[in-house]
C-alpha positions in Angstrom: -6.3 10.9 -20.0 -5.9 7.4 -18.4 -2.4 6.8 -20.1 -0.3 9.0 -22.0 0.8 9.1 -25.6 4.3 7.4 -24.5 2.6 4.8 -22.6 0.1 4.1 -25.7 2.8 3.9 -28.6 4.6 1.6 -26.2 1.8 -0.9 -26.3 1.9 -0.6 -30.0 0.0 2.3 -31.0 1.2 4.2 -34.0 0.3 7.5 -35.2 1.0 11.4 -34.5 0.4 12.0 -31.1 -2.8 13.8 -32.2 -3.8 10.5 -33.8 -2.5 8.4 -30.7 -5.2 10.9 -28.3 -7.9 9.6 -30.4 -7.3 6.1 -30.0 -6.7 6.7 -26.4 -10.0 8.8 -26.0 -12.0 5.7 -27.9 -9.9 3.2 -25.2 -11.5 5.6 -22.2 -14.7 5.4 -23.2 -15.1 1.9 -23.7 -13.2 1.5 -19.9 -15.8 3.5 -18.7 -18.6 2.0 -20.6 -17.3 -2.0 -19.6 -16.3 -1.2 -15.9 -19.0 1.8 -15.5 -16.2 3.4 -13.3 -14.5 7.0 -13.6 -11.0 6.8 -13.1 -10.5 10.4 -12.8 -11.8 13.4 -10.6 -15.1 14.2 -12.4 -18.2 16.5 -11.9 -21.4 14.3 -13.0 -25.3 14.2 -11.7 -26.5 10.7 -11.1 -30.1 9.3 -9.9 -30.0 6.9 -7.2 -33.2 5.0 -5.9 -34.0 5.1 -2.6 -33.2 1.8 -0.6 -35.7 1.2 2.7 -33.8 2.8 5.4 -32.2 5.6 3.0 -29.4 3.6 1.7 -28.6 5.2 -2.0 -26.4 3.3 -3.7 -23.8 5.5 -6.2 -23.0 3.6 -9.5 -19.3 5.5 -9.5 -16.5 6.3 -6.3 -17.7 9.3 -5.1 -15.6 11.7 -3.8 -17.8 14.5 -2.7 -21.4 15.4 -2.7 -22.3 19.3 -3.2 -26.5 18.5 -3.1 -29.0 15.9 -3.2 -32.6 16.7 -4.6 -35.7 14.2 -3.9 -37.5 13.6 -7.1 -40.6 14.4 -6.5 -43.3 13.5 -9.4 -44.8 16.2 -10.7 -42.5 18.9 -9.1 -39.9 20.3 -11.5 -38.3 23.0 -8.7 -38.1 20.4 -5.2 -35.5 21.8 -2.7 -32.2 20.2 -2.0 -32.2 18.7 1.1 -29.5 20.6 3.7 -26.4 18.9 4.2 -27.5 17.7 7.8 -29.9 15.5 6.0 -27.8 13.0 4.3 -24.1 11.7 5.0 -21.8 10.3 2.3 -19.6 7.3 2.6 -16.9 6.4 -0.4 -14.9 3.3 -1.1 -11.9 5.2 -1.1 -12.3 4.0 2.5 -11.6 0.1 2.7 -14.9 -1.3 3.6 -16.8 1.5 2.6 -19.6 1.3 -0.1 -20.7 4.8 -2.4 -23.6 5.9 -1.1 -25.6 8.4 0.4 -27.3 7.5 3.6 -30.2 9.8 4.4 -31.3 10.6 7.7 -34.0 9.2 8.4 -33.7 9.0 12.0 -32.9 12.8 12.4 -34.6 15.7 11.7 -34.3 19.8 11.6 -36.6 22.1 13.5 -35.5 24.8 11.3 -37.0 23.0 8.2 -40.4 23.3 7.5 -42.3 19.3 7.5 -38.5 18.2 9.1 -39.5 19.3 12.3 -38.9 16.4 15.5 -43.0 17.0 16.1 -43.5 16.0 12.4 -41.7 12.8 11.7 -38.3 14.6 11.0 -36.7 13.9 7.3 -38.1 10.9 7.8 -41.4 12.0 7.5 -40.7 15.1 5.6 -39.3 12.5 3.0 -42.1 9.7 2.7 -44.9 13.1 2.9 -43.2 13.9 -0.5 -43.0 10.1 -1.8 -39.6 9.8 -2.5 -38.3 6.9 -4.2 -35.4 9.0 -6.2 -32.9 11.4 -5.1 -31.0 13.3 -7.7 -27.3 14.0 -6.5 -24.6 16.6 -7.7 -20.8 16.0 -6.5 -17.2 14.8 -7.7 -16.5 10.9 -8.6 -14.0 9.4 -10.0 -10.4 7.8 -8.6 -8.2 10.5 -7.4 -5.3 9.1 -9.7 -5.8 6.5 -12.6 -4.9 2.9 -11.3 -1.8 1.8 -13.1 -3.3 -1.6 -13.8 -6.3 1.2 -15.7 -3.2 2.7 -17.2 -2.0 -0.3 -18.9 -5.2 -1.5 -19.7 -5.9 1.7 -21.6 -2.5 1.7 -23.2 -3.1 -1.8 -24.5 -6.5 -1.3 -25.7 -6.2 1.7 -27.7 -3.1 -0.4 -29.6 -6.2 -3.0 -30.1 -9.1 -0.8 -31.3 -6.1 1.0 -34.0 -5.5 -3.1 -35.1 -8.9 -3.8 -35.6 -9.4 -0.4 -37.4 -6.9 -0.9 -39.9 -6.1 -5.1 -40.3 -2.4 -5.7 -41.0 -0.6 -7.6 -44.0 -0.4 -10.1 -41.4 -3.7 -10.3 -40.4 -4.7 -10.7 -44.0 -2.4 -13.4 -44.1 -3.9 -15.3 -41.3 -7.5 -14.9 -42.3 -8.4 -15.0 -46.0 -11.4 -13.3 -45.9 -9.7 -9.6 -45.4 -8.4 -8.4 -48.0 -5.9 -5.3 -47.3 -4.8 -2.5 -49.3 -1.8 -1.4 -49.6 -2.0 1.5 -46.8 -3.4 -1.7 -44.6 -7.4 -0.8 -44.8 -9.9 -4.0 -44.5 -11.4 -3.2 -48.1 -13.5 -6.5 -48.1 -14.7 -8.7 -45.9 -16.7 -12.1 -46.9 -19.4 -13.5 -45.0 -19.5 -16.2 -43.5 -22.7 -17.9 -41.9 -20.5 -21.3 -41.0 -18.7 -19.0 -38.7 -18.7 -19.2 -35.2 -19.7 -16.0 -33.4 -16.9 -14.2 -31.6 -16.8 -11.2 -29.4 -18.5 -9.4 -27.3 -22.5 -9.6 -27.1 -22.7 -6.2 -26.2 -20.5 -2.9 -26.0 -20.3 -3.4 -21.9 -20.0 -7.1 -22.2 -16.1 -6.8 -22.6 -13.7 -4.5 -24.0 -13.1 -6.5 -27.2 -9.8 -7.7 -25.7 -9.6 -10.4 -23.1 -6.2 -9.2 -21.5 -7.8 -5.7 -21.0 -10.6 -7.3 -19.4 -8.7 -9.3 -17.3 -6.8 -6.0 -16.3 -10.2 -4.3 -15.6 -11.3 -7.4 -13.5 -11.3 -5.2 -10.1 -12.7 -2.7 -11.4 -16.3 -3.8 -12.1 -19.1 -2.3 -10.8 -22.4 -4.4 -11.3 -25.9 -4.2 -10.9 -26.4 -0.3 -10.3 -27.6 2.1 -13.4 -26.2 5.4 -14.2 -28.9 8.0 -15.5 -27.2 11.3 -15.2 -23.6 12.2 -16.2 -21.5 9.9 -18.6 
């Protein structure tokens, strides 16, 4: 997990401790779903498309690649390309981007259509139309960040507020009414209202100190299609 129970009843989480690992399990999620970043070691399968020159970018820090498989259409059994066919760089290494780089200035005489007289994996690659690569390997942060720690803390203390509104709460806003175990049992509507909160589940966290936490963390424009 990215915090412990400790760390999560010190932000103001309350509960057993099997109580506190659910709150803390519904913080990760929505971590990984606002920052679309693993912050622990992971197995996971992601699609990358492939960039002219055979840059694929990675949506997550990868830490090792085990295969990568072209995408061919209408082929469901496509080989995995040999490891001499691609490299792998992470941002674990300042400077460094995730990605894949295949080899498309190289090529393998011992692989049938790779061969220097045919193009090498260059040609062996564009012959099969490639514009995918489908790619099996470890991501993830070695060790959660503590800034990811305390984020996590803090936001599983916010989703178990907004789960269960406090007598105080109900004090400040009218329109909740709370029992006496502290459960929202009514809510009024109110069209005069102005919207609040996020416009979407990766838009933000729910909290803006947990976003602000997260800040570094963000990983933009890149789509995940395999793993979580």
């Amino acid at each position: 997990m990215y915090c412990s129970v400790a760390q999560a009843k010190s932000a103001g989480c309350t509960g057993t401790d099997p109580e506190v690992t659910a709150w803390i399990e519904a913080a990760m999620e929505r971590v990984g779903a606002y920052t679309r970043q693993q912050f622990e070691p992971l197995s996971m399968v992601v699609v990358g498309d492939v960039a002219p020159g055979g840059l694929v970018l990675l949506p997550r820090r990868v830490r090792s690649v085990s295969s990568v498989t072209p995408l061919i259409d209408g082929a469901d059994d496509a080989p995995s390309l040999p490891s001499s066919a691609w490299r792998v760089t992470s941002s674990d290494v300042l400077g460094q981007v995730d990605a894949v780089h295949l080899a498309w200035g190289g090529w393998d005489d011992l692989v049938a259509g790779a061969e220097s007289w045919n193009g090498g994996w260059a040609g062996l690659l564009a012959g099969w139309g490639t514009e995918q690569v489908r790619i099996e390997g470890e991501f993830g942060y070695a060790s959660v960040p503590p800034t990811v720690v305390q984020a996590t803390a803090l936001l599983a203390a916010h989703i178990q507020s907004q789960a269960a509104p406090s007598d105080a709460d109900a004090a400040q806003d009218p329109s909740l009414t709370v029992d006496d175990e502290g459960n929202n049992v009514a809510i009024e509507d109110n069209a005069d209202d102005d919207p609040s909160g996020p416009v979407s589940a990766a838009a933000s966290t729910g909290s803006t100190q947990v976003d602000a936490l997260l800040a570094p963390y963000l990983t933009a424009g890149l789509t995940l299609l395999g793993g979580v």
